[in-house]
C-alpha positions as CSV (number, residue, x, y, z in Angstrom):
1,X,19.9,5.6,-3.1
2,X,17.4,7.1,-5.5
3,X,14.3,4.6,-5.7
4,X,12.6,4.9,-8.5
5,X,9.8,3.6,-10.2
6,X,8.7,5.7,-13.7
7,X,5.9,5.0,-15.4
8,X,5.1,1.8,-13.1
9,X,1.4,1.1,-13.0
10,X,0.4,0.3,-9.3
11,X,-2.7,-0.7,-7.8
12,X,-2.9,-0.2,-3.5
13,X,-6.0,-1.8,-1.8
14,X,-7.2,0.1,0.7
15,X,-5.4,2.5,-0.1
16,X,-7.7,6.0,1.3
17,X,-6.5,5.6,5.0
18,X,-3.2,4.7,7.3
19,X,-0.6,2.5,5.8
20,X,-2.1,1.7,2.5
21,X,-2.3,5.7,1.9
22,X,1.5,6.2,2.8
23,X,2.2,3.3,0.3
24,X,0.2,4.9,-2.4
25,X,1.7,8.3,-1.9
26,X,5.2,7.2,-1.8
27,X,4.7,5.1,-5.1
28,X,3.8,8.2,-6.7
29,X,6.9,9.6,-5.4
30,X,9.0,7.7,-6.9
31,X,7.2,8.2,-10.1
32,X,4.3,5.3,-10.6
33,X,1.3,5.7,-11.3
34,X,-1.3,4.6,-8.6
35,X,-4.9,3.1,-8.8
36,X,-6.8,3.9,-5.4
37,X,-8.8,0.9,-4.2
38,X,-11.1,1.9,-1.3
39,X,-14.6,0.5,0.1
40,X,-15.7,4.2,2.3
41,X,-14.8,7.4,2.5
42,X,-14.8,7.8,-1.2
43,X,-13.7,12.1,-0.4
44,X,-10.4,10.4,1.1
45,X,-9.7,8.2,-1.8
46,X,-10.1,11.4,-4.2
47,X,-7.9,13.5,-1.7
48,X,-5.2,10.8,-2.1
49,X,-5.7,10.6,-5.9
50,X,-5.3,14.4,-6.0
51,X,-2.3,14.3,-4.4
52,X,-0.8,11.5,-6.6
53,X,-2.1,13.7,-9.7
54,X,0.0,16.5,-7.9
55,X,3.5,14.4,-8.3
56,X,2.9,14.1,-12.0
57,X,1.8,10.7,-12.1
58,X,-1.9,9.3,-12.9
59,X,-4.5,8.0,-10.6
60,X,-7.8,6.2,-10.4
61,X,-9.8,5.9,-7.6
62,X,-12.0,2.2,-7.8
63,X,-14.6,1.2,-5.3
64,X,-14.4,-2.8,-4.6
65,X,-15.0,-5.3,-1.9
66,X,-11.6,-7.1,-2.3
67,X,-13.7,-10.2,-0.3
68,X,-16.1,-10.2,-3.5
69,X,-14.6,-12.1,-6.5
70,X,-16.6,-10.1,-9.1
71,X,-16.0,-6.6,-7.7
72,X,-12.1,-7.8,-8.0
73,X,-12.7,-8.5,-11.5
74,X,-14.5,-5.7,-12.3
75,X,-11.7,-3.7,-10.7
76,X,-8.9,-5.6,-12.7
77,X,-10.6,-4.7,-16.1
78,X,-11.2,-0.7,-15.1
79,X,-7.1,-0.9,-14.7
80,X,-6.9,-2.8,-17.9
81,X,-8.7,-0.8,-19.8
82,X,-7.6,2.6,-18.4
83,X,-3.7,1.4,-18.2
84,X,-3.2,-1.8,-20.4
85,X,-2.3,-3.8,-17.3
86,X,-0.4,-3.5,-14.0
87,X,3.1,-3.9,-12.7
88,X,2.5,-3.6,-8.9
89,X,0.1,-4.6,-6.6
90,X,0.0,-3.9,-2.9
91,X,-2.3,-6.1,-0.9
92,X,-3.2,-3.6,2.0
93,X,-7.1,-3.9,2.9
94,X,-7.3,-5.8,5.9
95,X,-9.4,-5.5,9.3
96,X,-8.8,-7.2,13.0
97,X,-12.4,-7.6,13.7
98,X,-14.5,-7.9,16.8
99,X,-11.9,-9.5,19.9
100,X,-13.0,-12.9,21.1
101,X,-11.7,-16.1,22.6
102,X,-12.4,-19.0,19.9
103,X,-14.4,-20.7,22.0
104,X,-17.4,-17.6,22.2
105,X,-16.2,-16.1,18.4
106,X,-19.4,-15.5,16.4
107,X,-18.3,-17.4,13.0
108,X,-19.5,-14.6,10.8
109,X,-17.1,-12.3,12.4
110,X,-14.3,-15.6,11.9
111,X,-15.7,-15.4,7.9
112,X,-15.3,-11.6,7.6
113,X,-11.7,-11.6,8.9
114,X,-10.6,-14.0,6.5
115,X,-12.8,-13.6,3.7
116,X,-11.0,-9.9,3.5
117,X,-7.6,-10.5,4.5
118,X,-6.9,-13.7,3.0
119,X,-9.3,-14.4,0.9
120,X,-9.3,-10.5,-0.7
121,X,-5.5,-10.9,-1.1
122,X,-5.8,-14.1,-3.5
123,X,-8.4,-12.4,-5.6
124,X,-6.1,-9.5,-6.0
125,X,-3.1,-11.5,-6.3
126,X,-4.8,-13.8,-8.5
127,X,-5.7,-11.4,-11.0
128,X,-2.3,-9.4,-10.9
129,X,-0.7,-12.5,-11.8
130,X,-2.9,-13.2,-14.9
131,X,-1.5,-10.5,-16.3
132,X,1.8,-10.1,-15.0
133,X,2.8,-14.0,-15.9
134,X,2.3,-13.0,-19.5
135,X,4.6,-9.9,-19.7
136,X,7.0,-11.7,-17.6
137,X,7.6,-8.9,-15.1
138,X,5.8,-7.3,-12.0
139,X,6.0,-6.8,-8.1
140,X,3.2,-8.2,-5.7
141,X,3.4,-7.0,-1.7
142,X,0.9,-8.5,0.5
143,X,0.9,-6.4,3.9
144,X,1.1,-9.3,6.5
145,X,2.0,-8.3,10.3
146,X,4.4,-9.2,13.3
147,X,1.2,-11.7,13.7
148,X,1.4,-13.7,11.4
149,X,4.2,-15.0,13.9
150,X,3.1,-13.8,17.2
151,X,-0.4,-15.6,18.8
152,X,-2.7,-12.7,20.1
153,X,-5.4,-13.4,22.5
154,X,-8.6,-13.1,21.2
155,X,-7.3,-12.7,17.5
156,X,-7.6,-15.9,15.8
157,X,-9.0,-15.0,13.2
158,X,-6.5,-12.3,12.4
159,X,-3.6,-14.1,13.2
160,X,-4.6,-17.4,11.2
161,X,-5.5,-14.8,8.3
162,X,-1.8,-13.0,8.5
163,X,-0.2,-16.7,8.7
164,X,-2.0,-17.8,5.8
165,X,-0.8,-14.7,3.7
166,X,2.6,-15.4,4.8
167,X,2.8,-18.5,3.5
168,X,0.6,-17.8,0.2
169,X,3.1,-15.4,-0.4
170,X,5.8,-17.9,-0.7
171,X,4.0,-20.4,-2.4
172,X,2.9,-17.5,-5.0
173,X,6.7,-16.3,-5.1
174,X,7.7,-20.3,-5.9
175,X,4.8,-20.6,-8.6
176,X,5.7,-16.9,-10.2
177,X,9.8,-16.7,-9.8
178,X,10.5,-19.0,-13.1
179,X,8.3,-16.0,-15.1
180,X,10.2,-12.8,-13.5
181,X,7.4,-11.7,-11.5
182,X,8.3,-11.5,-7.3
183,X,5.9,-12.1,-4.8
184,X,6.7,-10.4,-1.2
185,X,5.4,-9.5,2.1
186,X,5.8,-7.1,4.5
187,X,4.5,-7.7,8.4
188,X,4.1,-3.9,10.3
189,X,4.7,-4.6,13.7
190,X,2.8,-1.3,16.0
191,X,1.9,1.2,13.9
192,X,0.3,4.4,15.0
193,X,-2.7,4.8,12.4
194,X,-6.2,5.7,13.0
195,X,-6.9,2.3,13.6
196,X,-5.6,1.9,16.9
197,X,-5.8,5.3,17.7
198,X,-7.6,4.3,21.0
199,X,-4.2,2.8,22.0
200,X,-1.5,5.2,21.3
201,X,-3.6,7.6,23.0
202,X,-4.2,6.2,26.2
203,X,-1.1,6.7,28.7
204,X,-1.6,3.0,30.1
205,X,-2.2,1.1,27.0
206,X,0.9,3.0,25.2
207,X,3.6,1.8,27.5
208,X,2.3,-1.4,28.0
209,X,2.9,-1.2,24.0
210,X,5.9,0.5,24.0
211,X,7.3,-2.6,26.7
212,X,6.5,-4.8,23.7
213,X,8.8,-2.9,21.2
214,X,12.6,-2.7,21.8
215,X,12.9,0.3,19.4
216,X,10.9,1.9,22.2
217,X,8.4,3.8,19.7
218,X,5.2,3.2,17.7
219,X,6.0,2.9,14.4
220,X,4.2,5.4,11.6
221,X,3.2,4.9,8.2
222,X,5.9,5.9,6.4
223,X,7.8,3.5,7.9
224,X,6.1,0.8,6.0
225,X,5.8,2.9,2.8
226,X,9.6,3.3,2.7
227,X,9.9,-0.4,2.7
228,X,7.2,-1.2,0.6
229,X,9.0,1.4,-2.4
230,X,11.9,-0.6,-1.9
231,X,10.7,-3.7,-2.2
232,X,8.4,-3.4,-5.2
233,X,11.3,-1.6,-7.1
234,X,14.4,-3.1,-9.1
235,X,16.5,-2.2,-6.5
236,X,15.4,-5.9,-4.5
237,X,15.1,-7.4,-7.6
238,X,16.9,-10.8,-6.2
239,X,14.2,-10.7,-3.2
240,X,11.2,-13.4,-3.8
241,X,9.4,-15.0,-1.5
242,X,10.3,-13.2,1.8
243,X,8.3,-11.3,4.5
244,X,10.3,-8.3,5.8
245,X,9.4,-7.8,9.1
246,X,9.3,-3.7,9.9
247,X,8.4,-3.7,13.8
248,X,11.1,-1.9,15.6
249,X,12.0,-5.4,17.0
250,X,8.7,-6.6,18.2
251,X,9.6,-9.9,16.6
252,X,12.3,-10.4,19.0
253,X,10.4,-10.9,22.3
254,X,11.8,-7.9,24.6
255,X,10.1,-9.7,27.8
256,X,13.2,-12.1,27.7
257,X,15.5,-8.8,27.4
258,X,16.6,-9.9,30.9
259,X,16.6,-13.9,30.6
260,X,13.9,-16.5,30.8
């Protein structure tokens, strides 16, 4: 099956590193044109707008806090004036912040959590929909994770972030479905990015990992870009609503692999 998606004007938050950057790249691909939403390493955001200039398609590269309102504003009316509006948006930026138990959890890193992975992907999505409501078509992705099921010590505030985009994602999709546009998620489970880097390289901490993932291997970026080309493309046109969970099984519990 040939995915494509010609002339599609996409916008990828966080979009100059890991997953976000395999999403933009295989957007441009399949032929849309991508908008490059990054906060540092502006020289990686150009790279990964060079490239996407190299596939034939156009690119912008725009510098906004998605957890600031008016910088997502600002951002929505650099695409609107450079492209005349947008057809999809990804909903990558997002951070786990600093581990703690609830109980010892300094609440500005709680606030910093949320304010970016929730509270970024409503301002984005928020926006998107202004504009894709009226011309009765578009494609949002939010980029949840296996956590947005699964508790994780000393994550709260990431796993309460991750649910909370779950369901906004559904109660966007019910809100957005009678005007054509779909609203979707998809929840990475492991992921081998820079991120976690610290993991996959350590012996011990990868196979206590890999015990965790029936698939028996980290997943990598392109994994969750594959998905995500799918999803936002007419090919899943009857999909609204849904998380698609891309995890190499984590979902499924493998410590009961032998019984309870």
């Amino acid at each position: 099956m040939d995915v494509r998606l010609d002339g599609k004007r996409a916008l990828v938050t966080g979009a100059n590193s890991g997953i976000g950057k395999a999403i933009a790249l295989a957007l441009s691909e399949s032929g849309a044109n991508v908008a490059i939403n990054y906060i540092t390493n502006p020289d990686d955001a150009e790279e990964v707008s060079n490239t996407i200039k190299s596939n034939g398609c156009k690119s912008l590269t725009i510098k906004a806090d998605v957890s600031d309102p008016k910088q997502v504003e600002e951002m929505f009316d650099t695409i609107n004036d450079e492209w005349n509006g947008l057809d999809i948006l990804v909903n990558n930026a997002g951070i786990d912040g600093d581990r703690a138990v609830a109980w010892e959890m300094d609440v500005e890193n709680w606030q910093k959590v949320v304010n970016i992975n929730l509270f970024g992907a409503f301002y984005c999505a928020r926006k998107a929909l202004q504009g894709m409501i009226k011309q009765e078509s578009g494609a949002i992705l939010n980029i949840t994770s296996v956590h947005e099921r699964i508790p994780w010590h000393g994550y709260a505030h990431y796993t309460a972030s991750k649910a909370g985009l779950s369901m906004l994602t559904e109660t966007l999709a019910q809100e957005a479905g009678p005007y054509g546009v779909r609203v979707m998620a998809i929840a990475p489970g492991a992921v081998k990015t820079a991120i976690n880097k610290q993991v996959w390289t350590d012996p011990e901490k990868r196979k206590d990992l890999l015990d965790k993932i029936p698939f028996n291997r980290l997943g990598e970026a392109d994994d969750i870009a594959r998905a995500a080309v799918f999803m936002v493309s007419d090919e899943a046109a009857y999909v609204t609503g849904s998380s698609l969970f891309v995890d190499g099984g984590m979902i499924l519990y493998p410590s009961f692999e032998h019984g309870g």
